[in-house]
C-alpha positions as CSV (number, residue, x, y, z in Angstrom):
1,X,21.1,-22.6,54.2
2,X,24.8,-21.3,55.6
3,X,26.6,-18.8,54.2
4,X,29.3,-18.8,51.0
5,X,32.1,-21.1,52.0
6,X,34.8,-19.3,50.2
7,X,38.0,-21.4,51.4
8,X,36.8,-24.9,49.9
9,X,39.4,-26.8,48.0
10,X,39.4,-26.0,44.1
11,X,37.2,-28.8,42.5
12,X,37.1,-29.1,38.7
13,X,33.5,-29.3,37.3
14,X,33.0,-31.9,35.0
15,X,29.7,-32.7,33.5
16,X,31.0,-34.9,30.9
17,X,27.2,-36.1,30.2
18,X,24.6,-33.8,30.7
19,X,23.5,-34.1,27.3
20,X,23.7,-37.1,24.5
21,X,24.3,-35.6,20.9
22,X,22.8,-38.2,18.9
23,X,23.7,-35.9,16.0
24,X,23.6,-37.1,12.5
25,X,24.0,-35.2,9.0
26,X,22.1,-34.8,5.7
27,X,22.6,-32.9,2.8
28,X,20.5,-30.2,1.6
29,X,22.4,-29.7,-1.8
30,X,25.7,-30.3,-3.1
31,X,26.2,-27.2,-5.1
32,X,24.1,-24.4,-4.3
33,X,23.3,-21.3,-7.3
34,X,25.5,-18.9,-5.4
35,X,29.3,-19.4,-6.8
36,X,31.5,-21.7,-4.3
37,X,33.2,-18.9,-1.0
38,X,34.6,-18.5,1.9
39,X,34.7,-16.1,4.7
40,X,30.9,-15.4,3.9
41,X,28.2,-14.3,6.0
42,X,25.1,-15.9,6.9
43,X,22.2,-15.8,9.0
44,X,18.8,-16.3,10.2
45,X,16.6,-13.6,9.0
46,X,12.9,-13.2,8.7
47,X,12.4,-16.6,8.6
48,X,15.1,-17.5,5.9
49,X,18.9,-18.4,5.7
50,X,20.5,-15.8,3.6
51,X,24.1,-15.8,2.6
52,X,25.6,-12.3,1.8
53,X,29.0,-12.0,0.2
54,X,32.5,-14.0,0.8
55,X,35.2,-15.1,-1.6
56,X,36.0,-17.7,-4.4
57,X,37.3,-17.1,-7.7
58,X,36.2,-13.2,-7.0
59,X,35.2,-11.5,-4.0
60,X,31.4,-11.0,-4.0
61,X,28.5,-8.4,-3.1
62,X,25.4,-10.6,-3.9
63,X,22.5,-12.1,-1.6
64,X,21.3,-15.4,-1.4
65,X,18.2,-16.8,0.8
66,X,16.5,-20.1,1.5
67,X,13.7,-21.7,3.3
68,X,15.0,-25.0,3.3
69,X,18.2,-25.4,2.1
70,X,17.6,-27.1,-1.4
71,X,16.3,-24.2,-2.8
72,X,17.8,-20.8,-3.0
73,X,16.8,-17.5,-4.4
74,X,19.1,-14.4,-5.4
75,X,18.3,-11.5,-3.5
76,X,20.2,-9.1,-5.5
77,X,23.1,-10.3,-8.1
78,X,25.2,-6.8,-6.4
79,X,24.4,-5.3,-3.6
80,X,25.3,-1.2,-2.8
81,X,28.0,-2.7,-0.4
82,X,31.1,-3.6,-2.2
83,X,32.2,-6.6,-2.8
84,X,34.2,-8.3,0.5
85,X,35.0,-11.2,2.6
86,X,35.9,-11.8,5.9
87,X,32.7,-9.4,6.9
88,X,30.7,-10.2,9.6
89,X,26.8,-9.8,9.4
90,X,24.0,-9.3,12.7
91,X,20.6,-8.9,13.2
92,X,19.3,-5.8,15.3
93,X,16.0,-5.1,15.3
94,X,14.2,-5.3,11.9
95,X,17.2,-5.5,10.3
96,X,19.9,-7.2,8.8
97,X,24.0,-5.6,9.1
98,X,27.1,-5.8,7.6
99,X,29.9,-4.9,8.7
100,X,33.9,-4.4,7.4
101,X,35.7,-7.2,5.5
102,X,37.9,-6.9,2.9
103,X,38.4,-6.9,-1.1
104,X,42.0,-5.1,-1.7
105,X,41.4,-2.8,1.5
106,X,40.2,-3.2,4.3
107,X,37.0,-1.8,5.1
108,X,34.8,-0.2,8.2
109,X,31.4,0.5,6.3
110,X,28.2,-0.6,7.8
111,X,25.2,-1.3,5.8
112,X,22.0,-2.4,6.6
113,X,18.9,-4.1,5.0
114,X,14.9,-4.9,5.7
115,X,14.8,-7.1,2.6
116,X,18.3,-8.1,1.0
117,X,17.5,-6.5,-2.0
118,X,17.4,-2.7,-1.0
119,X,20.3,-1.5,1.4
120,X,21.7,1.5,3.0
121,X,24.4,2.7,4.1
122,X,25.0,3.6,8.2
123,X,28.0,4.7,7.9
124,X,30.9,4.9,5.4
125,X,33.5,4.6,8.2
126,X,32.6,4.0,11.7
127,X,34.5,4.4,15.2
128,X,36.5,1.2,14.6
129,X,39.8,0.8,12.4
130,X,39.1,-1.0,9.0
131,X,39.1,-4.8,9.6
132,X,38.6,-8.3,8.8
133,X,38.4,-11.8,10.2
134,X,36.7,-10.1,13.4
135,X,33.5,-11.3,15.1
136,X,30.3,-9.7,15.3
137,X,27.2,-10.4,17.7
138,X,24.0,-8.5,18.6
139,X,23.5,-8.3,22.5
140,X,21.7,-6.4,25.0
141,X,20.2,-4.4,21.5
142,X,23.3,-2.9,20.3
143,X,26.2,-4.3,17.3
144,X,29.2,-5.4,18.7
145,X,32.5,-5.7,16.7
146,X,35.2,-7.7,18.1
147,X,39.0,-8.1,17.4
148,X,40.1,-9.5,14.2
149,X,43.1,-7.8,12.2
150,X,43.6,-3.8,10.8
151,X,46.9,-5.0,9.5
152,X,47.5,-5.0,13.4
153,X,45.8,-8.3,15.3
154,X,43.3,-6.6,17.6
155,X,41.2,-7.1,21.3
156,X,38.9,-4.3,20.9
157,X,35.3,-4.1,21.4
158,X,33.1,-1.7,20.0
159,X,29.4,-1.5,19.7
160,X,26.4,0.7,18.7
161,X,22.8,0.6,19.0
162,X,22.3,2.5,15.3
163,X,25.1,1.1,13.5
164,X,26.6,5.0,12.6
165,X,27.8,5.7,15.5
166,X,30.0,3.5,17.9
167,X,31.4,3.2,21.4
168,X,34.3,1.4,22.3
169,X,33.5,-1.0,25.4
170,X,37.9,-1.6,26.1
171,X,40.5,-1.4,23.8
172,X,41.9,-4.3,25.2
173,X,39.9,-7.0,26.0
174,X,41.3,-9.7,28.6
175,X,41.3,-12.2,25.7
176,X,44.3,-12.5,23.6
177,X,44.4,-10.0,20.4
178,X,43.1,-12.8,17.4
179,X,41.5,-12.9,14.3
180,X,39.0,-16.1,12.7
181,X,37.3,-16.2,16.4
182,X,34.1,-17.1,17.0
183,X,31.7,-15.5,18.8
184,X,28.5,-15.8,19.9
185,X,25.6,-14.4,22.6
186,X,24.3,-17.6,24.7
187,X,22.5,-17.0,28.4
188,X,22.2,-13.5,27.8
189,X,25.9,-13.2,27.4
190,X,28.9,-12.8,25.2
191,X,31.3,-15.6,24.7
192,X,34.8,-15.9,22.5
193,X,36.1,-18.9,21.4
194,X,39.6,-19.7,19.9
195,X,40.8,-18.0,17.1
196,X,44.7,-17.6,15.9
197,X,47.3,-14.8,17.5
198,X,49.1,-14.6,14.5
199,X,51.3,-17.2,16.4
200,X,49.3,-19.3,17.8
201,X,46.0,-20.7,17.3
202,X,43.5,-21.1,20.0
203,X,40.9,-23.0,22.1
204,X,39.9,-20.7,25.3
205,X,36.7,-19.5,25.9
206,X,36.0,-16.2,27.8
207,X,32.6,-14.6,28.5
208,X,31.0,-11.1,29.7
209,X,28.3,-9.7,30.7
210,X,28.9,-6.2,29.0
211,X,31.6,-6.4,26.5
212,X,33.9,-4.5,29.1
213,X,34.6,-7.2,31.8
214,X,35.7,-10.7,30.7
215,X,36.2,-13.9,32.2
216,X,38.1,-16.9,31.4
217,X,36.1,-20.2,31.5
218,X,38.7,-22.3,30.4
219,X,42.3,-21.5,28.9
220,X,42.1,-25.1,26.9
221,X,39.1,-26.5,25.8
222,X,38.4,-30.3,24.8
223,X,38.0,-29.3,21.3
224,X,41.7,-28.7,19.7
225,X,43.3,-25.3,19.2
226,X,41.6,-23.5,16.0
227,X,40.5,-21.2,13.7
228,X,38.2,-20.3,11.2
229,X,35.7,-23.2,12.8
230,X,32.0,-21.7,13.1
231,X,29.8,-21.7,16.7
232,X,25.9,-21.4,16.5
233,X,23.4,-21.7,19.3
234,X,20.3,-23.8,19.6
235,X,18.6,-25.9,22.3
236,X,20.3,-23.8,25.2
237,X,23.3,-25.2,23.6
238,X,26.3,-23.9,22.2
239,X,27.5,-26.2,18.9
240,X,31.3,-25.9,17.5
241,X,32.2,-27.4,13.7
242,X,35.0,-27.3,11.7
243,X,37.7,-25.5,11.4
244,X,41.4,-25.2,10.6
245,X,44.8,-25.3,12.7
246,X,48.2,-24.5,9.7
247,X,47.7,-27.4,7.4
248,X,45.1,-29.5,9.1
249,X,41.4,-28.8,8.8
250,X,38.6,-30.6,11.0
251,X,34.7,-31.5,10.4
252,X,34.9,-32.2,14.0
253,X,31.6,-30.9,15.9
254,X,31.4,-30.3,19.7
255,X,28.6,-29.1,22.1
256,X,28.4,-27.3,25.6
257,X,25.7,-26.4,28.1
258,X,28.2,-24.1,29.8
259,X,31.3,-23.5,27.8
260,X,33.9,-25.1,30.2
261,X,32.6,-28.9,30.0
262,X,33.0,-29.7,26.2
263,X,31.3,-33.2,24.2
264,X,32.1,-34.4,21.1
265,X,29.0,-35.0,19.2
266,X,30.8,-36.2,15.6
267,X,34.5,-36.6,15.6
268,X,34.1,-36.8,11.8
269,X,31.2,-35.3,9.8
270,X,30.2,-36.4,6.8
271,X,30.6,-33.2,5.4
272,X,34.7,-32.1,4.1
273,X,36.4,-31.0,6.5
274,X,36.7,-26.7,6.3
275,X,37.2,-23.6,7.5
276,X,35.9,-20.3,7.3
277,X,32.4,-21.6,6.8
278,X,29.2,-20.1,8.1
279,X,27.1,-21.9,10.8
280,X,23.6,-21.1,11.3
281,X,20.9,-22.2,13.9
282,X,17.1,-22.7,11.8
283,X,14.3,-24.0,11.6
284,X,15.2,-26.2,14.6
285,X,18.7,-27.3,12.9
286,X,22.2,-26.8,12.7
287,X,23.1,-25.4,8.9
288,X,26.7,-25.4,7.8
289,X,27.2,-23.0,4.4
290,X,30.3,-23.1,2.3
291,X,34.2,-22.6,3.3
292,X,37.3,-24.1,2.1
293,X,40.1,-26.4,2.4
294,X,43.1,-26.9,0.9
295,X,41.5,-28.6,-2.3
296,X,38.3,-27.1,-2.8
297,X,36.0,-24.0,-2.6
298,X,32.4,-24.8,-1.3
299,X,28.9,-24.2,-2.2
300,X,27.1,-27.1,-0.3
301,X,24.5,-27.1,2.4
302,X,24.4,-29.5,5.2
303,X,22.0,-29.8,8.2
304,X,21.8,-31.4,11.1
305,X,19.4,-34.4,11.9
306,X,19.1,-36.5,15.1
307,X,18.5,-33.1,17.5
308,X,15.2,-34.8,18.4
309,X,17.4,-36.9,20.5
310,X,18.8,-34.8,22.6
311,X,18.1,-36.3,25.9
312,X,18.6,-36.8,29.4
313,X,21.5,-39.1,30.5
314,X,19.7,-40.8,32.8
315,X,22.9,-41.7,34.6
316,X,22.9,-37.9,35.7
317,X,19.9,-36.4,35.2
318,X,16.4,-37.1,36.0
319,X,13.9,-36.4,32.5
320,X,11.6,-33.8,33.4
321,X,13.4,-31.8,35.8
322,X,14.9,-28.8,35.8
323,X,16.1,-25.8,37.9
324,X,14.7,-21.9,37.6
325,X,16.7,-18.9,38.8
326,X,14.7,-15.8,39.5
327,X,16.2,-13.3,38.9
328,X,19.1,-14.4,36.4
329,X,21.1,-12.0,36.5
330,X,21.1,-12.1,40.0
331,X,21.6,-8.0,41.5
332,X,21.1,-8.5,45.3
333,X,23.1,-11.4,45.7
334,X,19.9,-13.2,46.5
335,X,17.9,-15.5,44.0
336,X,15.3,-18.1,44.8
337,X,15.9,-21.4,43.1
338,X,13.4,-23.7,42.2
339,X,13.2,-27.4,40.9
340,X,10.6,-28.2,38.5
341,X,10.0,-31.8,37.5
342,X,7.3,-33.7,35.2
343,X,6.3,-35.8,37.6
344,X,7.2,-36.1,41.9
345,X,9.9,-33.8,42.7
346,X,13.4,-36.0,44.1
347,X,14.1,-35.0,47.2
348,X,17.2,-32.3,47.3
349,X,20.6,-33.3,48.4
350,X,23.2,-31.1,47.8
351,X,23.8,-27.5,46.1
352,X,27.1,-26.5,44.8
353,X,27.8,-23.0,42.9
354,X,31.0,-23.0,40.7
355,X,33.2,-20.1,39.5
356,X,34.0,-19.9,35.7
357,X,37.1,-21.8,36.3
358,X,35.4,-24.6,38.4
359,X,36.0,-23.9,41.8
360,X,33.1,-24.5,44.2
361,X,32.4,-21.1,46.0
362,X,29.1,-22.7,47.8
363,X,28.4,-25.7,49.1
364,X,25.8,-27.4,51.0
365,X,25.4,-31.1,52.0
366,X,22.0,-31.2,53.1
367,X,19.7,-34.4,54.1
368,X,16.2,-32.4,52.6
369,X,15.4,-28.9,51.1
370,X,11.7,-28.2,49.6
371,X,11.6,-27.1,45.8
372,X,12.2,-23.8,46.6
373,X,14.7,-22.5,48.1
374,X,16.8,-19.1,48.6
375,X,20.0,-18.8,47.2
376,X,22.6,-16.3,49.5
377,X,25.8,-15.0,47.1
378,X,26.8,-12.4,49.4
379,X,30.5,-12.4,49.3
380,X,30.9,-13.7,45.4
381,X,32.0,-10.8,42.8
382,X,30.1,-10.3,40.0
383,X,30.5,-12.9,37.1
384,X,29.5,-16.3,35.2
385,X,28.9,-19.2,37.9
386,X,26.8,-22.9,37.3
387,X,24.8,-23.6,40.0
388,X,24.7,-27.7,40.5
389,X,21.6,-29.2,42.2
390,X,22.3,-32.8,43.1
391,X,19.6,-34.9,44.2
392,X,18.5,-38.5,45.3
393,X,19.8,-41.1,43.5
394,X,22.4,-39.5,42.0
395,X,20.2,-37.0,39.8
396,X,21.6,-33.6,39.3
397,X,20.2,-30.7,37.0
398,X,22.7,-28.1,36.3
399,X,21.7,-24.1,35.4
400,X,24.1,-21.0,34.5
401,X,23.7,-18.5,37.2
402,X,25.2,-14.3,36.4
403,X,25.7,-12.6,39.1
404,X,26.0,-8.5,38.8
């Protein structure tokens, strides 16, 4: 196998079909116990959705969970937290989080919980300035807090791996300072989508590998500039919903296997169009919780159906096969790639590597390569790259490759 070929012409990746979304929608309840909000938070958490807090005709402090949906249970009618919306919440070890928000002031508290009903209190003001409408994720076993407002529209990241006290990874992220971003940890990495400047709203995507160093995968992606919309992961698969941009609102939802190459799975849902809503990967599903437009507060529950048929195009990919890195991240700038497949393995015909912005930084035409193979990255700086395995036939199989 040669060596990097680092002067190739810029090619723009597009795998426009490496998944069908046969999505569909049903309707777990139309009006939930908990009071119709906003700017809640929700999660997955010992085996239950719970929803904690948010806003509609009050701000609230109580906590909500569910097995299924349809049913809910109150947790506690007021939690030790104050009420608040625009929080964020995380999971970290045996625990559930909460963090900042707003009810009248803006806030900086963490509080923490093993069982919604009891919590405590980490800290009454950590590192990080009072806040809301920022993002928060749990990676590489630490909180992270990112951007959102202080009065003052923010790119900081912060994080902590006890919730008291916190570091601050840059207090200027490459990103854009916003506020109603998404984020969310997918391939053992964070990634920030869209959001609104205070001028402008969004639809970038930039990821990192330690909350420091970021990289943009695309400056515009297919879905339109946003905020408030929701991202969740499931399937090795990122899924985008809803949202709002000034005085239109979407119940648009979009997927990615690599958060350049964007696919509309339902231009319209059947659910109202909203923003500031939670979404929340269970129980093999995609759960949207709540939000607003400009008519109505929300206390319905949605989930997805049709994920069973996620498939294979087979105009691009062959069922059954499938590429394995080892190790991903790659440290040595040398991995060894290998093609699994259900059945015979195609015979390999070419092996491209792309950059985060699409340019193809390796390439190999070859006439025959066994199923495993070493990959040489010597000369590539540390980041997020796809590596592209095209075979006979046309077949390809696609995998995100992190090089540190």
């Amino acid at each position: 196998m040669s060596r990097p070929l680092l002067a190739l012409a810029v090619i723009t990746l597009s795998l426009p079909a490496l998944l069908l979304a046969q999505m569909g929608w049903d309707q777990a309840t139309a009006s939930a116990p908990w009071p119709p909000r906003h700017c809640l938070g929700s999660l997955e958490f010992g085996g239950r959705i719970w929803v904690l807090g948010g806003e509609g005709s009050a701000s609230y402090n109580d906590v909500w969970y569910s097995t299924d949906g349809t049913n809910w249970f109150e947790a506690t009618p007021s939690a030790a937290w104050s009420p608040r919306f625009k929080h964020t919440v995380a999971t970290l070890g045996d625990r559930m989080w909460i963090m900042g928000g707003s009810s009248g002031n803006l806030k900086n508290d963490v509080w923490y919980s093993g069982d919604g009903i009891d919590w405590s209190e980490a800290t009454p003001a950590a590192a990080w300035a009072g806040r809301k409408g920022h993002a928060s994720v749990t990676f590489d076993s630490r909180l992270w807090v990112l951007g959102g407002t202080t009065g003052t529209i923010k790119n900081d990241v912060w994080y902590s791996t006890t919730g008291d006290t916190w570091e601050q990874a840059t207090a200027g992220a490459d990103w854009n300072p916003r506020v109603n971003h998404a984020v969310v940890v997918f391939h053992d990495t964070i990634w920030v989508l869209g959001g609104f400047t205070g001028a402008a709203n969004l639809n970038d995507v930039w990821c990192s590998c330690n909350g420091t160093d970021w990289t943009q995968v695309t400056a515009s992606a297919a879905w339109s500039a946003r905020r408030g919309h929701s991202v969740a992961v499931l399937r090795d698969t990122m899924w985008l919903a809803g949202g709002n941009a000034g005085t239109v609102y979407y119940n648009d939802v979009w997927y990615s296997v690599n958060g350049a190459d964007w696919v509309q799975a339902s231009p319209s849902a059947p659910w109202p169009a909203r923003w500031n809503h939670a979404l929340v990967a269970y129980n093999d599903r995609i759960w949207i919780l709540g939000g607003w437009n400009q008519t109505q507060v929300f206390n319905d529950v949605w989930y997805s159906t049709g994920l069973g048929g996620l498939a294979a195009n087979p105009a691009t990919t062959l069922p059954g096969l499938r590429l394995v890195i080892s190790p991903n991240p790659v440290v040595s700038h040398v991995a060894t790639v290998r093609l699994v497949a259900a059945n015979a393995l195609p015979r390999v015909t070419s092996i491209r590597v792309h950059n985060a912005t699409g340019r193809v930084v390796l390439h190999d035409a070859i006439t025959s390569l066994p199923n495993r193979f070493s990959l040489d990255l010597h000369g590539l700086p540390a980041g997020v790259y796809l590596l592209r395995v095209g075979t006979e036939l046309g077949f390809s199989e696609t995998q995100i490759l992190k090089l540190r």
